[in-house]
N, C-alpha and C positions, 0 to 999 in steps of 0.2 A: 503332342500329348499321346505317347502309347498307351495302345490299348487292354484294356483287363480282360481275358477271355471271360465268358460265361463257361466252365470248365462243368458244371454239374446240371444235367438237363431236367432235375427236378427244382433246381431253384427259377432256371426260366418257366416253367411251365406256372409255379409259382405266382410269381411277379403277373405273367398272363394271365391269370387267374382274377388275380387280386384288384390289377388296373382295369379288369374289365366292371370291377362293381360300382358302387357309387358311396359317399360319404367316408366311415371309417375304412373301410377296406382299401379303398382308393388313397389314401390319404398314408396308411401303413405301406402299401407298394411304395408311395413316392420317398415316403422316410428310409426305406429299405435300400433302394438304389441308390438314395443320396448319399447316404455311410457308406454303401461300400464304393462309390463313385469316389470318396475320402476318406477311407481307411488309410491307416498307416503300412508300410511294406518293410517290418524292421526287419533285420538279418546280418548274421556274419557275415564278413568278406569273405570269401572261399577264394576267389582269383586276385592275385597281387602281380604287382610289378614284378617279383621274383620269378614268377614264375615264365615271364618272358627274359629272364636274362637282365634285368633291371633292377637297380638297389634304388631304394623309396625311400625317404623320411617321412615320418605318422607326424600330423597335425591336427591342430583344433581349433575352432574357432566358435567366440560367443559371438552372439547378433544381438541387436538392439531389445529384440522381445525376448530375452533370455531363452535362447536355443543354443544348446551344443551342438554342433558340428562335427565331424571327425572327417580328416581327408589325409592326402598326403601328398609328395613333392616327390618327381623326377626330375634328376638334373642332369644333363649330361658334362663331360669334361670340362668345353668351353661354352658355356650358355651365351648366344647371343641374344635372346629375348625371351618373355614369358607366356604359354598362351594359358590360358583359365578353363578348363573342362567343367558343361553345367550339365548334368546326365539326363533325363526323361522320367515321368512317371513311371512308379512300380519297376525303376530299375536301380541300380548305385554307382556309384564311382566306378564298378567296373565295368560299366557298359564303355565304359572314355579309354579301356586301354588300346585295343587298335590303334586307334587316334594316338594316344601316349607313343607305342612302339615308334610311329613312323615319324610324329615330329620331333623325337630325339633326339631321332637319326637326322635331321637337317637340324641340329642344334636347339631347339627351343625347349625350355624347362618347361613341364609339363607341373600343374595345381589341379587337382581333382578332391571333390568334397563328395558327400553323403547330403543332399537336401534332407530339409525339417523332413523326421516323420519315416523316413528310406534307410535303408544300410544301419549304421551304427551312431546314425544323429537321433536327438530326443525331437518329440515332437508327436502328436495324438493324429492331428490331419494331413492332409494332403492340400494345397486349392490350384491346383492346375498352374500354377506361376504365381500367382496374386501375393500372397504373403511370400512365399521363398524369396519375393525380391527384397528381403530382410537379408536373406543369404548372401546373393548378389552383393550385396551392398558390402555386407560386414568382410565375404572372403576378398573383392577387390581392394577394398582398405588395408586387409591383410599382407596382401602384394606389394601394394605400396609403400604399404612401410619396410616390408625385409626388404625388396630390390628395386628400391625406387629410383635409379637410375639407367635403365632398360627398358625397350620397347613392350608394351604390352597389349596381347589379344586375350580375346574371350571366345570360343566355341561355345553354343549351348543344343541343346539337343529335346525337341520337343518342348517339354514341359520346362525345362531349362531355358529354352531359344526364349519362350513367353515370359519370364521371371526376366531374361535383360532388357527385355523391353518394357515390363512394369519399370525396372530400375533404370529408365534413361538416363536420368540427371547423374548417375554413378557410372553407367554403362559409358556413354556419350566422352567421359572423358579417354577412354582408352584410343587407344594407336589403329585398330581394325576388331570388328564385329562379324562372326559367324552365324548366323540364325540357319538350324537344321530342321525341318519339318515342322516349321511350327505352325500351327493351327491359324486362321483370321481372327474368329472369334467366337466362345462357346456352345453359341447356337447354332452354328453351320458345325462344330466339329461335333457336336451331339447327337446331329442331323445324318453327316456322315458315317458314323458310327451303327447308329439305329438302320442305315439301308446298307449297311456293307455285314452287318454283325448279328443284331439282335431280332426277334422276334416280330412280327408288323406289332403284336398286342399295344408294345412297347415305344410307338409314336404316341398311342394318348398320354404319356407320363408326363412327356416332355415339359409343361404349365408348370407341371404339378412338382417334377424336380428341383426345376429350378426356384421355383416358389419357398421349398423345402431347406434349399441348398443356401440360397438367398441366408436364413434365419439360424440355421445350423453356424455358417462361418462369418456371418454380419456385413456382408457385403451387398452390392445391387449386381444381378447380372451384368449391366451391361460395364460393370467394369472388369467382366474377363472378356476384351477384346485387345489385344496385340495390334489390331490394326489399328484404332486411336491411339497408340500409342510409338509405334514404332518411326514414324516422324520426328520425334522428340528425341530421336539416337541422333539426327545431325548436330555436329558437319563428322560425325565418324564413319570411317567406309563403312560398309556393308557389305558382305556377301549372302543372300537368299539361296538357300537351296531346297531342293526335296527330289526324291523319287516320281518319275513317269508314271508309275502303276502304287502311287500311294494312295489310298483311299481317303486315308482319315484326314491328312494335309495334302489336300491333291491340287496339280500342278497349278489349276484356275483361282486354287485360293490365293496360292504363294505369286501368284500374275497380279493377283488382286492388291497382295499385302507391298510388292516391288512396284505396285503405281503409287502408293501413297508413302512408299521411302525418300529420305534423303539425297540429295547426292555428295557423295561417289557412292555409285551402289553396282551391284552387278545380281546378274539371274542366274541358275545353273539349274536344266531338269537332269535329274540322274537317271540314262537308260534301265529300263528294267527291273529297277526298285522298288521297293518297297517303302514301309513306314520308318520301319526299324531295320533294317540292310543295308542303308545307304551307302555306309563304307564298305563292305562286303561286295556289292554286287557294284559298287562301281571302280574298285579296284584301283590300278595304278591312275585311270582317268582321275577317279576321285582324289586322290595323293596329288596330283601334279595341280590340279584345278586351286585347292586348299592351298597348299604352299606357295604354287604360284601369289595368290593371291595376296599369303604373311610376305612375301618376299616384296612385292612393289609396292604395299602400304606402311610394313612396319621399317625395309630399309630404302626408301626412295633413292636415295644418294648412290648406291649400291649398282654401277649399269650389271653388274655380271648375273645372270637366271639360274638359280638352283631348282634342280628335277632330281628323281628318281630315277638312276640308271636304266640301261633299254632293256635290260634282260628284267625290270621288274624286279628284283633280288633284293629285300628288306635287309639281309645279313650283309650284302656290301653297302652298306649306309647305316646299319646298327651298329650302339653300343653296347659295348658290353662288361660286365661287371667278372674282374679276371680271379680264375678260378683258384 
């Protein structure tokens, strides 16, 4: 789940303010953080596959709860399998193109959507995973039905990683599972959050948000925990990662969430990272570890190992769309 900066230091002082009094005051800070804890993050795309040298086809998809989606599809020449891009809170589809570039370039059609509520889908909230696993569900169906003879994976990313694990029973059937910095469970990542980010004021809310949050989207906290439910992805691989220097999904949670997985699973800490960098700051590591990975889950049969040339060079392994 990334994080929403406090970006204006009179709304924290604010919230401080308000959570220090008692009754109604208290009661509006905790309503105040919970919307925007769940605000929606609509917006144009501004970055497209194009502009990596990528031709994309625009997609849509309805979900059970009647949400439009909007995404789109990278193919390369000879697709040998599909993987499914789920983006993170307060980001959209294009937080998945890095990701898109490089598994192109080892063949895999790339699917990326807009979660409820983000990018160019409808939708009033946000719930950290809980409901997007409507997403989950309706975009994998999706899949299935256009290229339903082909291997397919799922990456998710944060807020994304937690919505495939709400959506086991949909998840579970796929070929291999990605989960990228996702969270345990909301109170250790709200926990995190409040001693890495926000104000001390801002531990007393915590009752009181979730209390808030609880009645605002109809659910019980304890069903935003990924760790109840990430068991339920067997018998599909796994791969668990996150960033070294993550705070908000840090290393001990993701040790926590890979003792209570499946198997086949695997662990991977990304030196140096962050929450939101993982691909960035882990570079060709991060490329060779991922693929590795689609490569002896999605083609077991397959003895020969696809990598990343040693010079690192995306352009001798991309495709590209001829001018």
């Amino acid at each position: 789940m990334a994080q929403p900066h406090l970006r204006h230091p009179w709304f924290a002082n604010f919230i401080s303010t308000m959570s220090a009094a008692t009754g109604v005051g208290y009661l509006a800070a905790c309503y105040t953080v919970s919307r925007w804890l769940t605000k929606p993050t609509h917006r144009k795309i501004q970055s497209t596959p194009a502009d990596h040298g990528l031709f994309s086809e625009g997609l849509t998809c309805d979900t059970e709860d009647r949400q439009r989606l909007a995404g789109w599809v990278v193919t390369p020449p000879r697709p040998r399998a599909t993987v499914v891009l789920f983006h993170g809170v307060r980001h959209t589809r294009e937080q998945t193109l890095s990701r898109t570039v490089f598994l192109g370039g080892a063949g895999f059609r790339c699917v990326a959507f807009d979660h409820r509520a983000h990018g160019e889908s409808t939708g009033r909230r946000t719930s950290f995973g809980l409901h997007e696993r409507h997403d989950v569900a309706a975009i994998l169906e999706l899949v299935r039905r256009r290229w339903p003879d082909q291997p397919c994976a799922a990456l998710g990313l944060s807020m994304g990683a937690a919505a495939l694990c709400y959506a086991a029973e949909h998840t579970r059937r796929l070929d291999a599972v990605i989960l990228e910095s996702l969270y345990h469970d909301i109170g250790s990542a709200f926990a995190n959050r409040i001693n890495s980010t926000y104000p001390p004021s801002f531990h007393r809310l915590s009752r009181g948000v979730f209390w808030m949050t609880e009645r605002r989207l109809g659910v019980r906290v304890e069903q935003f925990a990924p760790v109840n439910r990430i068991a339920s992805l067997a018998p599909v691989p796994v791969l668990l990662l996150t960033g070294e220097d993550d705070r908000h999904a840090t290393a001990h949670d993701a040790r926590r969430l890979y003792d209570r997985c499946g198997e086949p699973r695997e662990l991977w800490l990304a030196p140096r990272a962050g929450h939101t960098d993982v691909c960035e700051a882990g570079g060709l590591l991060y490329r060779e570890r991922i693929l590795g990975f689609l490569e002896r889950h999605l083609f077991p049969s397959d003895s020969s190992t696809r990598s990343l040339p040693a010079d690192d060079s995306l352009a001798a392994r991309a495709w590209r769309v001829p001018a």
